[in-house]
KEROTOR-898299 format. One record per residue: residue number from 0; residue in one letter; chain; x, y, z of N, C-alpha, C in turn. Coordinates in nm, 3 decimals, always signed. Layout:
BEGIN
+-----+----+----+---------+---------+---------+---------+---------+---------+---------+---------+---------+
|   i | aa | ch |      nX |      nY |      nZ |     caX |     caY |     caZ |      cX |      cY |      cZ |
+-----+----+----+---------+---------+---------+---------+---------+---------+---------+---------+---------+
| NUM |  A |  A |       X |       Y |       Z |       X |       Y |       Z |       X |       Y |       Z |
...
+-----+----+----+---------+---------+---------+---------+---------+---------+---------+---------+---------+
This chain:
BEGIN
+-----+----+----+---------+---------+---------+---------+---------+---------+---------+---------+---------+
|   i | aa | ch |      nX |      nY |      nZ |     caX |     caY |     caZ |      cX |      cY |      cZ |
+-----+----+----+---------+---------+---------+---------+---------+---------+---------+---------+---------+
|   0 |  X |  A |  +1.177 |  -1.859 |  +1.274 |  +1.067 |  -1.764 |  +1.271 |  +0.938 |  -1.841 |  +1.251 |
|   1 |  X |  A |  +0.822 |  -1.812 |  +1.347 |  +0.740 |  -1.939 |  +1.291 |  +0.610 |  -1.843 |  +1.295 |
|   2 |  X |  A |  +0.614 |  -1.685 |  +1.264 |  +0.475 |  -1.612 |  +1.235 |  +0.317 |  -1.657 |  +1.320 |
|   3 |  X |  A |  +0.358 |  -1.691 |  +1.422 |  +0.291 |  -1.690 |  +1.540 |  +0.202 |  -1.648 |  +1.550 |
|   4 |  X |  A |  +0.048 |  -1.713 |  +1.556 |  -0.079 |  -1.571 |  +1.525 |  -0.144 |  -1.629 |  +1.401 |
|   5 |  X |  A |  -0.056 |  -1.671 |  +1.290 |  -0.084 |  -1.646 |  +1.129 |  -0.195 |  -1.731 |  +1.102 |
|   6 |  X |  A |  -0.211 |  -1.849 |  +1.198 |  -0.330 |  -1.943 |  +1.192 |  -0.473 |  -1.906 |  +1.218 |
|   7 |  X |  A |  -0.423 |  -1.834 |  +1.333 |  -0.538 |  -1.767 |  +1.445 |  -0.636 |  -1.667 |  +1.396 |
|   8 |  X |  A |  -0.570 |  -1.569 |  +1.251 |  -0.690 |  -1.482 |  +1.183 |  -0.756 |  -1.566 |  +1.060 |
|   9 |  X |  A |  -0.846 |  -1.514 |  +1.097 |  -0.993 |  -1.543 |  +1.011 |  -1.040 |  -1.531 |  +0.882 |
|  10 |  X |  A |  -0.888 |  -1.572 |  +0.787 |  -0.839 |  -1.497 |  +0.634 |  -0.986 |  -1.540 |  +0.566 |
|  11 |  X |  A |  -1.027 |  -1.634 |  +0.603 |  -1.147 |  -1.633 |  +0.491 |  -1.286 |  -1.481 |  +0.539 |
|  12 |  X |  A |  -1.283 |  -1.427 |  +0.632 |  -1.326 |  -1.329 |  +0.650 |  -1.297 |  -1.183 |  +0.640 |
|  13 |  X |  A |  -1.183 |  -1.148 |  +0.589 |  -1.107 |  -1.072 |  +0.597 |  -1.057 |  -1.078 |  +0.434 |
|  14 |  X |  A |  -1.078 |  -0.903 |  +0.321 |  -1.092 |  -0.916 |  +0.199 |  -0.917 |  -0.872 |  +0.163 |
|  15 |  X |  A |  -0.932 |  -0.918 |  +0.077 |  -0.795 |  -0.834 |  -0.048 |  -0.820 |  -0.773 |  -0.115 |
|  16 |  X |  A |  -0.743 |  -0.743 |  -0.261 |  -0.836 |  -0.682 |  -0.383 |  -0.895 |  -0.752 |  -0.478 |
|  17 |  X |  A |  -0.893 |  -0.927 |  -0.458 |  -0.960 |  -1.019 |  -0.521 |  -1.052 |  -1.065 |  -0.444 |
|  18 |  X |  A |  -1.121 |  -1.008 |  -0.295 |  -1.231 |  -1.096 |  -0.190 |  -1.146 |  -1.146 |  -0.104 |
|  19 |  X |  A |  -1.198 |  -1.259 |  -0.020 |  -1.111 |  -1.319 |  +0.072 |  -0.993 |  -1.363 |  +0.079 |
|  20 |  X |  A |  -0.951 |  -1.333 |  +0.154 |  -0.787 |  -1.330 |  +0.178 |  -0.705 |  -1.448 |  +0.220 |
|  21 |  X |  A |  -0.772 |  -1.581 |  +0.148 |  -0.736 |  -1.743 |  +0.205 |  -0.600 |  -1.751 |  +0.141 |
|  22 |  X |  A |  -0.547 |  -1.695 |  +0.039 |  -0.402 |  -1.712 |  +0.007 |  -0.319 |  -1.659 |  +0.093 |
|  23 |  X |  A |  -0.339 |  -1.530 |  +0.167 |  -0.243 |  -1.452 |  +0.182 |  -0.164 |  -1.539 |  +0.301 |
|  24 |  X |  A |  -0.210 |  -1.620 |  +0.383 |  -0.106 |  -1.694 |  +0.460 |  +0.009 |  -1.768 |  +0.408 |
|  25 |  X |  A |  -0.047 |  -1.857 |  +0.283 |  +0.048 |  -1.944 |  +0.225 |  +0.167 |  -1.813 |  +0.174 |
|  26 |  X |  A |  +0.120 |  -1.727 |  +0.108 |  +0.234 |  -1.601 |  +0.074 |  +0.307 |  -1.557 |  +0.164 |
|  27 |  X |  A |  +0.262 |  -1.540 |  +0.242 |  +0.339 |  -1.468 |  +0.436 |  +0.460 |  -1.606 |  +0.450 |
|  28 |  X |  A |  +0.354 |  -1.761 |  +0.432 |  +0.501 |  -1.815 |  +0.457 |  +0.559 |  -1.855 |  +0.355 |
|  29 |  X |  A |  +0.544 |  -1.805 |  +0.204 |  +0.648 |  -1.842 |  +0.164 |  +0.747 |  -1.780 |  +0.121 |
|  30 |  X |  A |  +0.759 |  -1.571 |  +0.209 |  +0.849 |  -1.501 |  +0.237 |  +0.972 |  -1.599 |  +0.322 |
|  31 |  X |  A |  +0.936 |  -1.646 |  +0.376 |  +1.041 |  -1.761 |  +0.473 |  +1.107 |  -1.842 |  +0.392 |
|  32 |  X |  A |  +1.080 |  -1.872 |  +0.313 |  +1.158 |  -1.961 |  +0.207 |  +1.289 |  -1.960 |  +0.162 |
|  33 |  X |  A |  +1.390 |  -2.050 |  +0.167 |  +1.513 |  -2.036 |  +0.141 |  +1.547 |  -2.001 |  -0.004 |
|  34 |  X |  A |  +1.457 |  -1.999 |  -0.087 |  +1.436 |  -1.995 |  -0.231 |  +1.385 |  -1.836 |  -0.263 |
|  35 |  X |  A |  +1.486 |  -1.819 |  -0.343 |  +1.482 |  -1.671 |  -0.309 |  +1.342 |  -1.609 |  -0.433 |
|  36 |  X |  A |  +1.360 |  -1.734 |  -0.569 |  +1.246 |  -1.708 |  -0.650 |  +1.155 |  -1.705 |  -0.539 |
|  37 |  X |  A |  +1.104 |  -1.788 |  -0.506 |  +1.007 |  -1.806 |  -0.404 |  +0.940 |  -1.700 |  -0.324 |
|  38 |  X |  A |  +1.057 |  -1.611 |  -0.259 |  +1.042 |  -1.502 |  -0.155 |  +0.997 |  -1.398 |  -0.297 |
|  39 |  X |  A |  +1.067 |  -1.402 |  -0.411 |  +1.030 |  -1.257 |  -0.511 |  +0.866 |  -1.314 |  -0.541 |
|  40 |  X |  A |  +0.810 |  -1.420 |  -0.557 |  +0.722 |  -1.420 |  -0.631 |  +0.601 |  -1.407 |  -0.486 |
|  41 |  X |  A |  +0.661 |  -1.411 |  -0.371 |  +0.544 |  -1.447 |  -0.230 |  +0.549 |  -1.236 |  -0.237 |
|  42 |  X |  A |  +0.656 |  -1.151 |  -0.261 |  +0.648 |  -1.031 |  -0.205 |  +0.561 |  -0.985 |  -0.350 |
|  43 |  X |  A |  +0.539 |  -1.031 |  -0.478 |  +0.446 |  -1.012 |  -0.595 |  +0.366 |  -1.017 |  -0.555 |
|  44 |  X |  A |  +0.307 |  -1.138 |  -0.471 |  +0.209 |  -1.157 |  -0.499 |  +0.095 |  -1.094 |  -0.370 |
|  45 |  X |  A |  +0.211 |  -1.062 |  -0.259 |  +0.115 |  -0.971 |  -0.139 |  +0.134 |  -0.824 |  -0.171 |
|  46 |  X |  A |  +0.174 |  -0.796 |  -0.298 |  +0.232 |  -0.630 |  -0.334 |  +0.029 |  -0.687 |  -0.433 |
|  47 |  X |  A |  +0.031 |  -0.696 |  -0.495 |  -0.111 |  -0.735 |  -0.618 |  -0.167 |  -0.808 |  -0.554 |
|  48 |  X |  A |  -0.232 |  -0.830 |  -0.421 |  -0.341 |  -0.849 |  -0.338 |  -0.390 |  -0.782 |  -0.229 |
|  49 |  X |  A |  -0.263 |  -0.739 |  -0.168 |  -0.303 |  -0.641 |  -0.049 |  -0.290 |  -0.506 |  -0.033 |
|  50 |  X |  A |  -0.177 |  -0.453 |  -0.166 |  -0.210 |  -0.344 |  -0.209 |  -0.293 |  -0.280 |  -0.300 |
|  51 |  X |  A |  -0.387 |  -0.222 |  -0.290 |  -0.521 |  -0.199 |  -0.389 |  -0.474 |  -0.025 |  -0.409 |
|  52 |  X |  A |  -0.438 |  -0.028 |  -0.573 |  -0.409 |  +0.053 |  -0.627 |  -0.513 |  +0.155 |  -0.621 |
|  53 |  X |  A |  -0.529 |  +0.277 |  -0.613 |  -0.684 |  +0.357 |  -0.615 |  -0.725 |  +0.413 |  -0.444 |
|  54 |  X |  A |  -0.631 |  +0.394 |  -0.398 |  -0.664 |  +0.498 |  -0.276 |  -0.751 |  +0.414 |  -0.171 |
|  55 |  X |  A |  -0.742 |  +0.248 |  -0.168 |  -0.818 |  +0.215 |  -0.060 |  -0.724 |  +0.116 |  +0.023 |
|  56 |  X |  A |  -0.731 |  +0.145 |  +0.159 |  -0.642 |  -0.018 |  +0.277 |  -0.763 |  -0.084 |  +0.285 |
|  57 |  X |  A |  -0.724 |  -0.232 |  +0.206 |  -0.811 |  -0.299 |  +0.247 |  -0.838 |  -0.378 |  +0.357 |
|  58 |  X |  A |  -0.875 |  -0.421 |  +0.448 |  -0.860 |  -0.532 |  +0.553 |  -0.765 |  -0.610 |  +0.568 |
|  59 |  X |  A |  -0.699 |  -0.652 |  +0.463 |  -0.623 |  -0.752 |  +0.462 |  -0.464 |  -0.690 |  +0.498 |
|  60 |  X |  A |  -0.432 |  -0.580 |  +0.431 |  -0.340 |  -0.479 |  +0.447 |  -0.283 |  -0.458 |  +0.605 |
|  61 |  X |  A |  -0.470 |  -0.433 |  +0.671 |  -0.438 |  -0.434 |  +0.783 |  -0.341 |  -0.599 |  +0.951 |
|  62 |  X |  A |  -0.434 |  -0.630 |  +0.871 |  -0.438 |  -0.821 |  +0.893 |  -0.254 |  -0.824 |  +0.898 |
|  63 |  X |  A |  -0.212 |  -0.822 |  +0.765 |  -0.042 |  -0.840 |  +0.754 |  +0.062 |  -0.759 |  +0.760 |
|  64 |  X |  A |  +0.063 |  -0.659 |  +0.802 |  +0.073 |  -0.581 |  +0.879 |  +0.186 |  -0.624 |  +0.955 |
|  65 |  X |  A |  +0.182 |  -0.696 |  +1.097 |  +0.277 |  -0.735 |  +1.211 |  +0.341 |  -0.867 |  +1.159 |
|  66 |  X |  A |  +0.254 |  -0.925 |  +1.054 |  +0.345 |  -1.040 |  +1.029 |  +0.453 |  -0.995 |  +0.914 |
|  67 |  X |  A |  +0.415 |  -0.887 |  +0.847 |  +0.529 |  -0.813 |  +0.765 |  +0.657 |  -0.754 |  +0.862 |
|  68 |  X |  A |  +0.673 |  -0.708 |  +0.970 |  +0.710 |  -0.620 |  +1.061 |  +0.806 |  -0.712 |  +1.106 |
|  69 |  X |  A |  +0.775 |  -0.845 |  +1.092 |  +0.782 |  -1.000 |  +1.200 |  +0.932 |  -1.067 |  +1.068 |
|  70 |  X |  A |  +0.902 |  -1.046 |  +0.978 |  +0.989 |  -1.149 |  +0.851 |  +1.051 |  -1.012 |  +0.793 |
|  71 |  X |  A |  +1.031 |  -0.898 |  +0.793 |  +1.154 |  -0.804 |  +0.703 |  +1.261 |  -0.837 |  +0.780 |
|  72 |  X |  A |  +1.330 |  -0.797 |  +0.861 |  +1.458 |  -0.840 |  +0.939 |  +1.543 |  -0.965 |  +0.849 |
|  73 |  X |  A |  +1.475 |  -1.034 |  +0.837 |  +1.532 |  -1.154 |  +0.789 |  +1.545 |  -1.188 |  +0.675 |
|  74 |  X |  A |  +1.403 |  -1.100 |  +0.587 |  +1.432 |  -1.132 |  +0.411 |  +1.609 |  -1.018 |  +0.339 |
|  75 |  X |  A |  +1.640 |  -1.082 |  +0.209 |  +1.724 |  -1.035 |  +0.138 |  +1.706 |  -0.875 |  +0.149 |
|  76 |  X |  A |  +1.817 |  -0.809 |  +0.126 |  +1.785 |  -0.660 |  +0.110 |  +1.685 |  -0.614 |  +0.008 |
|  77 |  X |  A |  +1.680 |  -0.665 |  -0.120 |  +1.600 |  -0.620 |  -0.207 |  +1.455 |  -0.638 |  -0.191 |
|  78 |  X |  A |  +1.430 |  -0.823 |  -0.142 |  +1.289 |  -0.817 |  -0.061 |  +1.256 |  -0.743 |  +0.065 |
|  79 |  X |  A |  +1.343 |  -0.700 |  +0.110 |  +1.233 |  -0.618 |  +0.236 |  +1.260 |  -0.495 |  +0.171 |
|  80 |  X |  A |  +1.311 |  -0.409 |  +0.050 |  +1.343 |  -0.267 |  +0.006 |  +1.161 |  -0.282 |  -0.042 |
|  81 |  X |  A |  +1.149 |  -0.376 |  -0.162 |  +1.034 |  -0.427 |  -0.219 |  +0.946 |  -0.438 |  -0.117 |
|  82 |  X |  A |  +0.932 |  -0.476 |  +0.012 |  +0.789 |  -0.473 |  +0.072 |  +0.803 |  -0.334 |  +0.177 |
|  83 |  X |  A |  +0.901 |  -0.301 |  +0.213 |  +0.837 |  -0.192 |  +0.240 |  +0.841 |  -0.064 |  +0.148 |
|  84 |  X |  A |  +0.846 |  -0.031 |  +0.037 |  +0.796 |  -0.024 |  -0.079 |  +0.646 |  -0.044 |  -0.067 |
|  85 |  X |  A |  +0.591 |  -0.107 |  -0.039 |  +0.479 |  -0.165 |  -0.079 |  +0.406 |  -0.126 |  +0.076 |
|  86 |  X |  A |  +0.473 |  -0.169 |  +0.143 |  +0.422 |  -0.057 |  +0.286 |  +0.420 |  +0.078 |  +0.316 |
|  87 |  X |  A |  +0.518 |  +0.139 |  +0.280 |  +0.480 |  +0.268 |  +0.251 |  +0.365 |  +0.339 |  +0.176 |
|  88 |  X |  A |  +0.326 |  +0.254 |  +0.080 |  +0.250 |  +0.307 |  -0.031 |  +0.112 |  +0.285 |  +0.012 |
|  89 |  X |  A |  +0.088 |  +0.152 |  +0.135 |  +0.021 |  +0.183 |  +0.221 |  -0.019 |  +0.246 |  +0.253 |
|  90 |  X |  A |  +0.086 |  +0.311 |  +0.356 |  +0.074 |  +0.398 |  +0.486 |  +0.041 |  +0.528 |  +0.386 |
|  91 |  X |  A |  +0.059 |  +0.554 |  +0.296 |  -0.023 |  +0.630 |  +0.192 |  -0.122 |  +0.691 |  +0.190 |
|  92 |  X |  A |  -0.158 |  +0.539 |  +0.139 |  -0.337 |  +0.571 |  +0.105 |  -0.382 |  +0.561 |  +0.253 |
|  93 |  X |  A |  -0.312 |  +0.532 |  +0.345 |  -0.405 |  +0.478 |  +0.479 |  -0.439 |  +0.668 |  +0.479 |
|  94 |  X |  A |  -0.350 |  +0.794 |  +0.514 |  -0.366 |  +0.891 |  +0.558 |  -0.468 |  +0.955 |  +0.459 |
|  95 |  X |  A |  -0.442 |  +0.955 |  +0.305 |  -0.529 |  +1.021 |  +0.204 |  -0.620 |  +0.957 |  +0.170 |
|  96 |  X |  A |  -0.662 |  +0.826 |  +0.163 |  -0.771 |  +0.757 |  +0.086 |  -0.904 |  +0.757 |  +0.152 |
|  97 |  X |  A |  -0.996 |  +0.746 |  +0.101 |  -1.143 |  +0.751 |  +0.108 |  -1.214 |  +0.650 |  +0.193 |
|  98 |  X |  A |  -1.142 |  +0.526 |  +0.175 |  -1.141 |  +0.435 |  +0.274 |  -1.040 |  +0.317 |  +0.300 |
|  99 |  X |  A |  -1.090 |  +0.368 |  +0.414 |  -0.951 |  +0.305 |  +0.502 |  -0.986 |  +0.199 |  +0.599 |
| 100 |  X |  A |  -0.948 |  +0.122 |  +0.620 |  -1.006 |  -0.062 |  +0.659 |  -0.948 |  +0.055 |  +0.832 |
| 101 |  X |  A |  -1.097 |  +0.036 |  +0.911 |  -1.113 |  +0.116 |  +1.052 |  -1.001 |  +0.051 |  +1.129 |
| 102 |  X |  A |  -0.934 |  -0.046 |  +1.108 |  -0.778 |  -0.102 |  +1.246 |  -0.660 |  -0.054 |  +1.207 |
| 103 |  X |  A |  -0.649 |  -0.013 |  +1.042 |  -0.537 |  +0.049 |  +0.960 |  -0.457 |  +0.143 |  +1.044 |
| 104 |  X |  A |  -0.499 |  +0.256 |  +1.109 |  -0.460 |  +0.352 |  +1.200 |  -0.363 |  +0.307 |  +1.330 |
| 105 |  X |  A |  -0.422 |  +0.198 |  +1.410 |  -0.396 |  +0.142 |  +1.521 |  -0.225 |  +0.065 |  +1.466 |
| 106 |  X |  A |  -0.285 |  +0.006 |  +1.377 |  -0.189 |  -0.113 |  +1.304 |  -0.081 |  -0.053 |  +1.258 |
| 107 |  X |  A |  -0.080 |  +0.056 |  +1.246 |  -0.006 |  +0.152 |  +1.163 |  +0.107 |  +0.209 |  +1.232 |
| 108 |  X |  A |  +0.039 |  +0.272 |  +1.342 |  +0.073 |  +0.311 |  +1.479 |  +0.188 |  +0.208 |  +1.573 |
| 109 |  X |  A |  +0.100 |  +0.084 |  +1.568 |  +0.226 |  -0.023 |  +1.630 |  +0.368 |  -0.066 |  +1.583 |
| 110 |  X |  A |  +0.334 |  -0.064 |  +1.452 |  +0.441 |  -0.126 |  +1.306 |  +0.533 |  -0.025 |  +1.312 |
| 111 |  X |  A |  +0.470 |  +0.112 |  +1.279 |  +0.552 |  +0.203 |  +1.246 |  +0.715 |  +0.205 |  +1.249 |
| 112 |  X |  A |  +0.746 |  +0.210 |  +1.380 |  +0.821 |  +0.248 |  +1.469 |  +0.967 |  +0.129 |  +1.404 |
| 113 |  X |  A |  +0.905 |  -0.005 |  +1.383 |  +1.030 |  -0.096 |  +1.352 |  +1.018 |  -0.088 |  +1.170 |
| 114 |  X |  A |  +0.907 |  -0.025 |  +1.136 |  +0.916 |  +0.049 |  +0.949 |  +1.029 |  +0.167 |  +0.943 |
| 115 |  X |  A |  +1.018 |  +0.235 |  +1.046 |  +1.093 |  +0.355 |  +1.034 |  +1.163 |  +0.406 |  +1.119 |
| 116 |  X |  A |  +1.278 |  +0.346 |  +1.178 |  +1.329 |  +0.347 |  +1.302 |  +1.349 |  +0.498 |  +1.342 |
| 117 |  X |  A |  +1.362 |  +0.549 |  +1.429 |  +1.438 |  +0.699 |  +1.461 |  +1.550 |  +0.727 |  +1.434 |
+-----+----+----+---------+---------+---------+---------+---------+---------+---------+---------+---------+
């Protein structure tokens, strides 16, 4: 799995709930990790950055998104129960919250479908 793309966005432009989002790659790959501490502390730590408690998707939410969509298949049962957990709660606030990072919808729309099969 080599998250294809993951270089190509513009994380230092693109916020979390701490500002720019320059970690969140190293976290994306170190869901890949054969080390399973590793994978619990990478799905911590994109659950308390890209989920912003209080009713807002932030940019970044949107951003990881397909690369989440891209590595559940492959993480442990409990890590992908735990992130999409954490995607759902998303797709949440994306419908009720006040603001909503404007690609959230689109992004939402594409993902969906392998979040929630038929």
């Amino acid at each position: 799995m080599s998250l294809e793309g993951l270089d190509d966005v513009a994380w230092h432009a693109i916020d979390h709930a701490f500002g720019p989002a320059l970690d969140t790659p190293g976290h994306l790959r170190a869901l890949l990790s054969d080390d399973p501490e590793v994978v619990a502390q990478a799905v911590t730590d994109l659950d308390r950055t890209v989920y912003e408690e209080g009713g807002f998707v932030c940019p970044a939410a949107t951003a990881v998104l397909p690369f989440l969509v891209e590595v559940m298949p492959s993480l442990a049962p409990q890590h992908r129960a735990r992130l999409l957990d954490m995607i759902e709660r998303i797709a949440d606030d994306g419908e009720n919250a006040e603001q909503v990072d404007p690609g959230w919808h689109a992004a939402w729309a594409k993902a969906e479908p392998a979040i929630r099969p038929a």
